[in-house]
N, C-alpha and C positions, 0 to 999 in steps of 0.2 A: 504494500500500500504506500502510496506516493505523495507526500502533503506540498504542494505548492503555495508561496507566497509573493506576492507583486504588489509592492509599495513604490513604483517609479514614479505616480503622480500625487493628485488627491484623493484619486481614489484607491481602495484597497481590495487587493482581490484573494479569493481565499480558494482554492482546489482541493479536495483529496479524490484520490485517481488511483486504479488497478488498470489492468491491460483491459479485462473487460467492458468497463464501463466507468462514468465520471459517477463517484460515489454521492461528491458534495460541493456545493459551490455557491459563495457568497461574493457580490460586490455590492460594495459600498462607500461613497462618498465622504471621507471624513475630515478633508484639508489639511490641517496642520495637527491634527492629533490619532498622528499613527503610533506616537509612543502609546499614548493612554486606550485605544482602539484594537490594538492589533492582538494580541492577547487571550482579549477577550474573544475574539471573533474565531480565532481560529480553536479554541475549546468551544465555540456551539458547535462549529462546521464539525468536528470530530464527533460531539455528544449527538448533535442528528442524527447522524452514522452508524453511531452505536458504537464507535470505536473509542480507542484510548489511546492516547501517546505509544504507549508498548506496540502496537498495533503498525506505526510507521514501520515503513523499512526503507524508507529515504527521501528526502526534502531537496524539492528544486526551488531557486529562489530567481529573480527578474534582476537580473544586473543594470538595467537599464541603457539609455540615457533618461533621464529625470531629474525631479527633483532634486538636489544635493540632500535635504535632510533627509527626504523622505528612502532614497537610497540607502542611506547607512542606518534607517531603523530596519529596516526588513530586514538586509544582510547582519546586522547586528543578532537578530533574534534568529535567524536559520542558522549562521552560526553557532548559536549558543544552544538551538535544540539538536540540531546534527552532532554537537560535541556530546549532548547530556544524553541521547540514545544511542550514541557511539552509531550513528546511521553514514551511509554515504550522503553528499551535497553535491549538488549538479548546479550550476551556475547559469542561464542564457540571458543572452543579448534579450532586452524589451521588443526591439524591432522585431526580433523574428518572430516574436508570438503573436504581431501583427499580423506580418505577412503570412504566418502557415492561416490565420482564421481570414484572410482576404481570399475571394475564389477570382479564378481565372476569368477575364472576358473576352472576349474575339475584338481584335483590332486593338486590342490595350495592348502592351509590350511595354509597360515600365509602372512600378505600382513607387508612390511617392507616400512613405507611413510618418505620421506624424506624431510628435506628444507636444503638450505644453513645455514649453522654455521657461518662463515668467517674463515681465516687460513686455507683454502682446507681442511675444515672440514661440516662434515655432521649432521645436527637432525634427528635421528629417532626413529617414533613412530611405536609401535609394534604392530598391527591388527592380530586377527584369525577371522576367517571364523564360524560363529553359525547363524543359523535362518534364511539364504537367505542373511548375512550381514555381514560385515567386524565389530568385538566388538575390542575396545581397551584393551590392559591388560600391567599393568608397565606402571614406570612412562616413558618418553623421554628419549634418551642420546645422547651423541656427540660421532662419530665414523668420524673415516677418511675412505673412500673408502675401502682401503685395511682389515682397521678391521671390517666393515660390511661383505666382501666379506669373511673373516675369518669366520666369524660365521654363513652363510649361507649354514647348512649341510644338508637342509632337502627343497622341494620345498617351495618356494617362489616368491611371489609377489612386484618387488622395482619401486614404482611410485615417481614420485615428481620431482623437480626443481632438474636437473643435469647437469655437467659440462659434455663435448665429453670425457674427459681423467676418466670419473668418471664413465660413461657410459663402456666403453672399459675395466675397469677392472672388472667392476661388470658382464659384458658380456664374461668372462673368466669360470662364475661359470655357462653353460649354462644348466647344467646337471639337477641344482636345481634353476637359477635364471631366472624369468624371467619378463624382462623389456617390459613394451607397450612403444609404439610411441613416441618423443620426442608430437607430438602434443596430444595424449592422457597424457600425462603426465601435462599439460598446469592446473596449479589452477584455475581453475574455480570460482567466486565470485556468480554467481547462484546456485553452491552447498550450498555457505553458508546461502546465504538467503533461498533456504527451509529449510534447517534445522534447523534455526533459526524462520521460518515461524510455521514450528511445534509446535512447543515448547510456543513460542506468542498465538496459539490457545488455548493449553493446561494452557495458564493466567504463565506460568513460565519464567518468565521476573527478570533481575538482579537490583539491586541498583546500583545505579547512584554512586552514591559517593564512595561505597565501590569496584565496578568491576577493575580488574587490571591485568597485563599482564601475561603472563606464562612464566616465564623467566627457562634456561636450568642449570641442575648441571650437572655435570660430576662423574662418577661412577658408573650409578645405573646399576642392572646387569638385561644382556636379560633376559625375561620370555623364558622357554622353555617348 
């Protein structure tokens, strides 16, 4: 059994996952109090379940890009339950848990995943379309709405955490952008635990001590 946590933004996401099926799964909006939240949330998602801490046998946790704070409460606390159940810790990029819940569409060829930055600014990770699958390429950057919307000249795929005013401008490029559902766009914390579930099967599990956040620079230029 598999306990996922994703504290990259203000929201909080809670998974527990088997190969068979997603067991339990909570998100919830909490802003700035994921210390005093998190906790708590993840003893309902187990007690729903019917399960118990003993019951893990290993925790993936959302490395992000994110928040700064909100990053090092979640890894803060995966770490310290991976260490107290002596479990393995599997680590993934935020983006990809994007991209594996983005589905493919005909004629898109490049999926643009977003999180909140803060300062009405944007992270985004840059996805193409190979193999049935959204592949990462490049590293993150910070865009504001408008300069996303700037370099959107070819179709495109923009999912993720958006504001209405950020939505409206990016819904100006309709020619080449295109936006799913504010509710298809919801992170999903069952993304991350399969793909974190994967990877656990395959024995590729992180070091405890060393796993650490993915924090954002500013600069790096789109892959085109």
């Amino acid at each position: 059994m598999l306990l996922a946590i994703d504290t990259s933004t203000s929201q909080i996401g809670i998974s527990v996952y088997d190969e068979a099926q997603v067991v339990a799964e909570i998100m919830l909006r909490t802003g700035r109090h994921h210390t005093r939240a998190l906790a708590v949330l993840v003893e309902q998602a187990l007690r729903h379940a019917s399960l118990s801490p003993a019951d893990i046998t290993a925790i993936a946790v959302a490395l992000g890009p994110g928040s700064f704070t909100g990053l090092r409460v979640g890894l803060a606390f995966a770490k310290g339950m991976a260490g107290a159940l002596a479990v393995p810790i599997i680590g993934v990029p935020t983006f990809e848990a994007v991209a594996a819940a983005t589905p493919l569409h005909d004629g898109y060829e490049r999926l643009a995943a977003v999180l909140p930055a803060g300062r009405k600014r944007l992270a985004v990770g840059w996805h193409f379309a190979r193999d049935g699958r959204w592949v990462s390429r490049g590293a993150p950057e910070v865009l504001t709405a408008d300069e996303l919307a700037d370099r959107i000249r070819r179709p495109t795929v923009v999912c993720g955490e958006l504001r209405a005013e950020e939505r409206a401008r990016l819904a100006r490029k309709w020619k080449n952008a295109l936006l799913p559902s504010p509710a298809a766009c919801v992170r999903r914390p069952a993304y991350l635990a399969e793909l974190a579930w994967e990877r656990y099967r395959r024995g590729e599990v992180d070091d405890v001590a060393s796993l650490a956040p993915i924090y954002l620079h500013t600069g790096t230029p789109i892959p085109t």
